[in-house]
C-alpha positions in Angstrom: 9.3 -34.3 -52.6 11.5 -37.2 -52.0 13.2 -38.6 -54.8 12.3 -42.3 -53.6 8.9 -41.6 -53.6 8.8 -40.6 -57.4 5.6 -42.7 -59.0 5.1 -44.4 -55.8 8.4 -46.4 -55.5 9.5 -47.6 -52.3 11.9 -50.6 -52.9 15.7 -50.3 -54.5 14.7 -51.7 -58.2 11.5 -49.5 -58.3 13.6 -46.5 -57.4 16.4 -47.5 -60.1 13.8 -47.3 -62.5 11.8 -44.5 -61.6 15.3 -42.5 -61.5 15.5 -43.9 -65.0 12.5 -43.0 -66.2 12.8 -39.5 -64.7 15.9 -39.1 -66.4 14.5 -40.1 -69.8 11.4 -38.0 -69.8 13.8 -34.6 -68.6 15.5 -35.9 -71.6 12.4 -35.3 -74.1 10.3 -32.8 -72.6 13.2 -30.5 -70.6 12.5 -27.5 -72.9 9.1 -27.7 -72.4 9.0 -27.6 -69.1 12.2 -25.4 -68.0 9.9 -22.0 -67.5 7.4 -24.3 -64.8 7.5 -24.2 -61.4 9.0 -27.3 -59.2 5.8 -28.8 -58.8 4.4 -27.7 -62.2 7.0 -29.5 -63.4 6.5 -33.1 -61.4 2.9 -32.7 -62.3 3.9 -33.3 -66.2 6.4 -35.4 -66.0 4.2 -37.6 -64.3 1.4 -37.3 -66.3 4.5 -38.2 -69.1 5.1 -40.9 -67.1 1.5 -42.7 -66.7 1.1 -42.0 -70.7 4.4 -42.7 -72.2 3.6 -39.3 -74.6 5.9 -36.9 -74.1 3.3 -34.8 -76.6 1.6 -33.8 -72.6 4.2 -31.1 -72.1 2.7 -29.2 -74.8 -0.9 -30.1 -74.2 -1.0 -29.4 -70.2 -1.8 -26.2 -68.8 -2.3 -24.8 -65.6 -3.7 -21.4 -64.9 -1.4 -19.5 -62.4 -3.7 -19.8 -59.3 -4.1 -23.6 -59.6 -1.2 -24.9 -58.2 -1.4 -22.7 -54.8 -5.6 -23.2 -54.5 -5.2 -27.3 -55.0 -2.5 -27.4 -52.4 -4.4 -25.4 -50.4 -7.1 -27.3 -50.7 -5.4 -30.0 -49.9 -3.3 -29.5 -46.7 -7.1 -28.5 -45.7 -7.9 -32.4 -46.0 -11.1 -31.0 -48.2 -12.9 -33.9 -50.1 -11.8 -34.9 -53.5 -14.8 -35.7 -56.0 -14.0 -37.3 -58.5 -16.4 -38.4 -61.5 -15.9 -42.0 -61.7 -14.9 -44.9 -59.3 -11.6 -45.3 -61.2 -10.4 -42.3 -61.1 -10.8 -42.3 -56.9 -9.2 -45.8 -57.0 -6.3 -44.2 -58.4 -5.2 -41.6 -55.5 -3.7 -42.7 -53.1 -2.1 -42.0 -49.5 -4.5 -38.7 -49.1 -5.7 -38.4 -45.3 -8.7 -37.1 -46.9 -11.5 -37.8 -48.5 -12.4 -39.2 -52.0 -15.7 -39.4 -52.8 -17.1 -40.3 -56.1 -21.3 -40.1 -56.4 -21.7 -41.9 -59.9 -23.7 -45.2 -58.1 -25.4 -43.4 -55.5 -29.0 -43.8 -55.9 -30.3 -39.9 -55.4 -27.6 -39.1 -58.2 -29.2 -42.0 -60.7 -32.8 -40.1 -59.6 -31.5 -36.7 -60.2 -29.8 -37.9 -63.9 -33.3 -39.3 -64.7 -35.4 -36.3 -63.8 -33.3 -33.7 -65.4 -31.9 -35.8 -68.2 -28.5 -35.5 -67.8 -25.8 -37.7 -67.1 -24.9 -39.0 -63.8 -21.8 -37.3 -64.2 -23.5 -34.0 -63.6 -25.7 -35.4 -61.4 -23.0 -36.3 -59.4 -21.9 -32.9 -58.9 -25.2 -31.5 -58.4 -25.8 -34.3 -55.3 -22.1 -33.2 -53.8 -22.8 -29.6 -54.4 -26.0 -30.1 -52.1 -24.1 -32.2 -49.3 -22.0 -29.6 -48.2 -19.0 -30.1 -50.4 -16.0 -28.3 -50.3 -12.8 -29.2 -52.0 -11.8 -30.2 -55.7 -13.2 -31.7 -58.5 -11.1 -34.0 -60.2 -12.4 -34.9 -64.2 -10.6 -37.4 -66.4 -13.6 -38.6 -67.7 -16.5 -37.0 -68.5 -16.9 -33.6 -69.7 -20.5 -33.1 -68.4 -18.8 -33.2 -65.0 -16.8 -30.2 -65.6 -19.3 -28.2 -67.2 -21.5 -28.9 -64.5 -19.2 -28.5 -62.0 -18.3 -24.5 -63.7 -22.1 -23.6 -63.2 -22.4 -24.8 -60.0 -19.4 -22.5 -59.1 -20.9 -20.0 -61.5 -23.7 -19.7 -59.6 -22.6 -19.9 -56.0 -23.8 -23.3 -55.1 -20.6 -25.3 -55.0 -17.7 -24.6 -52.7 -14.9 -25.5 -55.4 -11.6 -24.6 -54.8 -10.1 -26.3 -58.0 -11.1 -28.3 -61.0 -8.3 -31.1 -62.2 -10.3 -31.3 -65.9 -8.9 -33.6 -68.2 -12.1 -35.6 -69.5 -10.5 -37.8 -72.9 -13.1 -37.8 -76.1 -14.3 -36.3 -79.3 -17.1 -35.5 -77.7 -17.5 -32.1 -75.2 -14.1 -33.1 -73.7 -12.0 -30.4 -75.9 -14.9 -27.7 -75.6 -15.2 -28.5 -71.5 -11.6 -28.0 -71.1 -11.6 -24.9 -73.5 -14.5 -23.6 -71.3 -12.7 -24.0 -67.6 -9.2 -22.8 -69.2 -10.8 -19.4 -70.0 -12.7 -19.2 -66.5 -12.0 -17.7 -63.6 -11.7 -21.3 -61.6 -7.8 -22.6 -60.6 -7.6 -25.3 -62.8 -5.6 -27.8 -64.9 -6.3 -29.2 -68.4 -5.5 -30.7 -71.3 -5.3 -29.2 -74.5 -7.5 -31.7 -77.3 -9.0 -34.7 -77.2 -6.5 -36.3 -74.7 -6.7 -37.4 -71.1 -8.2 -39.9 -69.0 -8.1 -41.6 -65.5 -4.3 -41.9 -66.4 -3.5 -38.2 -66.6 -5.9 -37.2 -63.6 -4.5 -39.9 -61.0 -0.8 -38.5 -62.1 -2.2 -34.5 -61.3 -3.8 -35.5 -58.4 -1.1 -37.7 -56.8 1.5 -35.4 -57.7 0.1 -32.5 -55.5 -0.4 -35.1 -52.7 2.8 -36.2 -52.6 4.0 -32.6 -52.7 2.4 -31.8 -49.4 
């Protein structure tokens, strides 16, 4: 990875302070992160970065497969699904696809008739259209558990799950649930997470291609 290209800088003052910044967060969370891989380790400090909580170096895991399917995955070009708008309008400079279902019109049909959240839906709609790639939660937990049965059951081509839904509801037992499976993935420990911390993941692997 080029230096210069740390959190998307590309001018002199944005690289000055990324340096900086990257400097500062080695500074709080080095001991944390000294066993990691190289990219392991760009993946927390960024997700450091977009959060300003250096308390993400204890909360992050990655199961030891995840780094290697994702990339994988990625050099591929597979699709990205991600569960809401934001979170897709978040990565950026991927020469593949991300796709994100939420306001498609079969997923609202499919959320109504089974009672369950578009979220869900959402992966239910990609898993029938011939998706292959990685999932990429920072939202909503219903994605991920959705997303794990799918898998489960041999009707979605996942490769990876990036699951770091944020809330007191389902998001700690979703993660909980996808850190003990057998699916690469990434998490956060708790509560915590968000669009923030999923961007930083996903990025981070991109820009490690």
């Amino acid at each position: 990875m080029k230096n210069q290209m740390f959190m998307g800088a590309s001018t002199k003052q944005g690289y000055d302070i990324a340096t900086k910044s990257r400097e500062i967060i080695r500074g709080l969370i080095g001991d944390d992160i000294k066993d990691l891989a190289p990219i392991e380790r760009d993946i927390v400090e960024r997700i450091v970065h977009s959060t300003a909580d250096p308390e993400y170096a204890k909360l992050v895991h990655m199961s030891a497969d995840f780094v290697e399917a994702a990339m994988t995955s990625l050099r591929n070009k597979e699709t990205i699904l991600t569960d809401i708008n934001m979170v897709k309008y978040g990565i950026t400079q991927y020469e593949g696809e991300v796709e994100c279902f939420i306001k498609n019109e079969e997923v609202k049909k499919i959320a109504k008739e089974n009672q369950i959240t578009r979220a869900a839906a959402a992966m239910r709609y990609a898993a029938r259209n011939d998706f292959e790639g990685i999932v990429v939660s920072g939202n909503a937990p219903t994605a991920v558990f959705e997303a794990m049965d799918l898998y489960e059951k041999g009707e979605m081509n996942l490769k990876a799950i990036v699951g770091v839904p944020v809330g007191f509801v389902g998001a700690a037992d979703s993660k909980e649930a996808l850190r003990n499976s057998n699916i690469p993935n990434i998490i956060v420990e708790g509560p915590k997470g968000g669009t923030p911390i999923a961007v930083a993941c996903v990025n981070s692997l991109i820009q490690n291609l």
